[in-house]
C-alpha positions in Angstrom: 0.0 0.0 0.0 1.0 3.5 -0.2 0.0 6.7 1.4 -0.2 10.3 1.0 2.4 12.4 3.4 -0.1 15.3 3.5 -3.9 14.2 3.5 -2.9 10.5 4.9 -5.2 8.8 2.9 -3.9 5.5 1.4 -4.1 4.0 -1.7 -3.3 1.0 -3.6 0.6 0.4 -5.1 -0.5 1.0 -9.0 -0.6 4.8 -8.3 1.7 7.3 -8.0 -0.1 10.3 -7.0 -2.8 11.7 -4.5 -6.0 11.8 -5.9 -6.5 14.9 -3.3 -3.6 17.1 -3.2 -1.1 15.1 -5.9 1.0 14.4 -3.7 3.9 11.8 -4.6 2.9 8.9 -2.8 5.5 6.9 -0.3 5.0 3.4 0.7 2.8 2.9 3.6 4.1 1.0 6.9 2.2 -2.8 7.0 -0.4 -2.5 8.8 -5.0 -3.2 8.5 -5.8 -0.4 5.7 -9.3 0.0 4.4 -8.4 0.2 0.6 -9.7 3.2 -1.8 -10.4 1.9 -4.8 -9.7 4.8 -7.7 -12.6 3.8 -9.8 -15.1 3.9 -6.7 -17.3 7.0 -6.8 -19.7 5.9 -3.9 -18.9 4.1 -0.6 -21.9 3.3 2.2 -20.9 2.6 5.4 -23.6 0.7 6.8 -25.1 1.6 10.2 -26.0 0.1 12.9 -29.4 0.4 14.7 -30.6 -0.4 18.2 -33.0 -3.3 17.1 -34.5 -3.2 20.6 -35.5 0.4 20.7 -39.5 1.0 20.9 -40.7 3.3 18.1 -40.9 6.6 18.9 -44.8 7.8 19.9 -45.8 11.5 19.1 -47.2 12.8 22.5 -50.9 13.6 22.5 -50.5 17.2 22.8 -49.6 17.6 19.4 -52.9 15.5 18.1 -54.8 17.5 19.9 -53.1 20.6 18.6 -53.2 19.2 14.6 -56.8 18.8 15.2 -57.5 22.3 16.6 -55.8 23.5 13.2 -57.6 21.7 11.2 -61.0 22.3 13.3 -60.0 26.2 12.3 -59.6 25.6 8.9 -63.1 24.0 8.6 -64.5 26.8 10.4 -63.0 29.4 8.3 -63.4 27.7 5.0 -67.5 27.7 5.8 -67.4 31.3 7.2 -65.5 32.7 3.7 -68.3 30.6 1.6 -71.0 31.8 3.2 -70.2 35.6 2.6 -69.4 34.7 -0.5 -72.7 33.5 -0.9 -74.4 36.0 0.8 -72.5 38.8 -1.4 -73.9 37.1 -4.3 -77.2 36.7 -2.9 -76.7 40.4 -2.4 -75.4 41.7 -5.9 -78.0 39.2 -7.5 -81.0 41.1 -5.8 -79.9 44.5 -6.3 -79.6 43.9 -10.0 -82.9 42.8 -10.2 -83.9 45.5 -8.5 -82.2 47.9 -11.1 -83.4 46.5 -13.6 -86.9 46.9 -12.5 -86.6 50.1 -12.1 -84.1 51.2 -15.0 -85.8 51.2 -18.6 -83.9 48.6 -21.3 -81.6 49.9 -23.5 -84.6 49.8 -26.7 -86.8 52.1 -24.3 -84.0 54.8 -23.6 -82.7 54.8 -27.3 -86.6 55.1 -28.7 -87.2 57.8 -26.2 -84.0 59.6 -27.1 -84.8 59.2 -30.8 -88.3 60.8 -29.9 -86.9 63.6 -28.3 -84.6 64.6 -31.0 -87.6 64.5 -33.5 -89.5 66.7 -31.3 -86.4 69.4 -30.8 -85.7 69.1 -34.8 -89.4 70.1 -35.2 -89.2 73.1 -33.5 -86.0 74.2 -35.0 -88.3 74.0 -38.2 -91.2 75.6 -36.7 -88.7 78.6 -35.4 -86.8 78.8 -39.0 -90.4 79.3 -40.4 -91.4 82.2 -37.9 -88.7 84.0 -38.0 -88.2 83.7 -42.4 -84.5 81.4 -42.1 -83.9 80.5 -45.1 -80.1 79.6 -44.2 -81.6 77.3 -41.2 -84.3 75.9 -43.1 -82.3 74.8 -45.5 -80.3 72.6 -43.2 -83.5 71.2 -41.8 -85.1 70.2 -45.2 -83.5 67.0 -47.0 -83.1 67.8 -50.7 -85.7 65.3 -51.9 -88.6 67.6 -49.5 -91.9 67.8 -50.3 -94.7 69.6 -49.2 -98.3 68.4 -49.8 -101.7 70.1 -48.7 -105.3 68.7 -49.4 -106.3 71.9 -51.3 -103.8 71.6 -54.0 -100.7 73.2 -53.3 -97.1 71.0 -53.4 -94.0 72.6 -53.3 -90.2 71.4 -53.5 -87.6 72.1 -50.5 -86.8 75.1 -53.5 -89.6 76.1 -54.1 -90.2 76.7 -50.1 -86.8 78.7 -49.3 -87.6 80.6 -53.0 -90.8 82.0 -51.2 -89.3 82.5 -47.6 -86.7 84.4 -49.3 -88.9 86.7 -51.6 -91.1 87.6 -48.8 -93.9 85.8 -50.7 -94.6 83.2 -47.5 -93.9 84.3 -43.7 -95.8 83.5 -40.2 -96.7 85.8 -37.3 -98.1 82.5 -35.8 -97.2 79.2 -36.0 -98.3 76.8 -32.8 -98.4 73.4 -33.1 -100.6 70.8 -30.9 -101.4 67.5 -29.8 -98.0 66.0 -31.3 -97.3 62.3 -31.2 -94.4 60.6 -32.8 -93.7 56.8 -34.3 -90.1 55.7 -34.8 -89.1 52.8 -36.8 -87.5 49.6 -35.4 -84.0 50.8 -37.1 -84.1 54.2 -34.9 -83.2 55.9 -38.8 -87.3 57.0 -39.3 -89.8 59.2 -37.5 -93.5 60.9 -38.5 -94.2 63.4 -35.9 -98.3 64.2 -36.1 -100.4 66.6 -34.5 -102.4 69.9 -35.0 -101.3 72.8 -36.2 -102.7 76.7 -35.9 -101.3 79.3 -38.1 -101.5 83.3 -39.8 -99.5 84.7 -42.0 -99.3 85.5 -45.8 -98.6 83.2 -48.7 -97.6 85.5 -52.2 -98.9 88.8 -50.2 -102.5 87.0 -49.9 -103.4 87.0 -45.6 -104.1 83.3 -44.3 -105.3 82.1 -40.8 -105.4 78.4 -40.8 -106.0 75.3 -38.6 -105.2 71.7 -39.9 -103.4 68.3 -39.2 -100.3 67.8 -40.2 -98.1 65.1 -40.7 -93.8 65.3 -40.9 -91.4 62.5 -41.9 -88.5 62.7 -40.5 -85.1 60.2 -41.3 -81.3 60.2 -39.8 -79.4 61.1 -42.8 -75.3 61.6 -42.4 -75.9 61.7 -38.7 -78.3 64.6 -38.5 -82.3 64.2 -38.8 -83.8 66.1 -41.5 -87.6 67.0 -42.6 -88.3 64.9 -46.0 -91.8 65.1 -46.2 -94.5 67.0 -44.5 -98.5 66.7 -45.5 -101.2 68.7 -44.3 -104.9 68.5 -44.4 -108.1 70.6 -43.0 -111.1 68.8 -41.4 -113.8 68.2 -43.6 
């Protein structure tokens, strides 16, 4: 056998060298060695157990604490799912009550549309009173036409022609009884109602009381008069 001078570990007479340090090896005095084998990589040293001794036994005190813990955990697992539960309960009902009280989306937007009929009306109706040719030309879609049971159609031209020329103005223009219809799309409207004017049309005085009728659709985002028909009580 030989052995290292430095790290004393031994080794077998092929080498020359420590494996540890590198070391030249010297011969080792005769004597029991435990040999190292240079190709080992693993040694187990067995060990030795006291056959006799009784199993170790956990004390009671700790059951009782691992089942206090887990008593706790139980307890606040059910307390989290009932507030969940009741928060849902909770949001659930107050939704339903919302929306028993809050009109649906088709309600609010036909209103809406209802109410911008209405105000686009009465732009028209003020344009008229106060002879606007420049605003009544924005209200009137170019395809406007007027119709009246006694005769008399006119183009949205023809219309802003007369304003213009003096030939057709209003001291009073009141309108009554209105009630409007809008189509599923939300696009179309026909406001209808009464209507109580006096004014001149081509320098002849005219005092007047009728129904009327106005169409109204949504074209390039802005409403706008297309048709409007008129007829007197027989």
């Amino acid at each position: 056998m030989k052995v290292c001078s430095i790290c004393h570990r031994q080794y077998a007479d092929s080498l020359k060298f420590c494996l540890e340090d590198g070391t030249v090896l010297s011969k080792a005095p005769e004597a029991p060695v435990t040999l190292v084998d240079p190709q080992a990589t693993l040694r187990i040293t067995p060990r030795e157990t006291d056959s006799g001794a009784a199993p170790s036994r956990r004390s009671p005190i700790i059951w009782f604490a691992l089942a206090g813990v887990g008593l706790i955990l139980i307890v606040g697992v059910a307390v989290v799912i009932g507030f969940i539960r009741y928060a849902s309960a909770g949001t659930s009902s107050t939704s339903e009550t919302r929306s028993a009280q809050a009109p649906t989306p088709s309600e609010q937007s036909t209103a809406s549309v209802e109410k911008e009929i209405e105000r686009v009306n009465d732009e028209v109706v003020s344009a008229m009173l106060h002879s606007d040719p420049d605003a009544l030309g924005r209200l009137l879609a170019d395809d406007y036409r007027y119709v009246s049971d006694v005769g008399l159609t006119l183009n949205k031209l023809e219309v802003l022609a007369l304003i213009r020329t003096g030939n057709l103005s209003y001291e009073q223009l009141t309108t009554m009884d209105s009630k409007i219809e809008v189509n599923k799309e939300m696009i179309k409207g026909e406001l209808t109602g009464r209507a109580q004017s006096k004014g001149q049309l081509r320098r002849q005085p005219f005092t007047d009381l009728a129904f009327y009728r106005n169409a109204y659709e949504k074209r390039d985002g802005r409403w706008q008069l297309v048709s409007e028909t008129v007829w007197h009580r027989r």
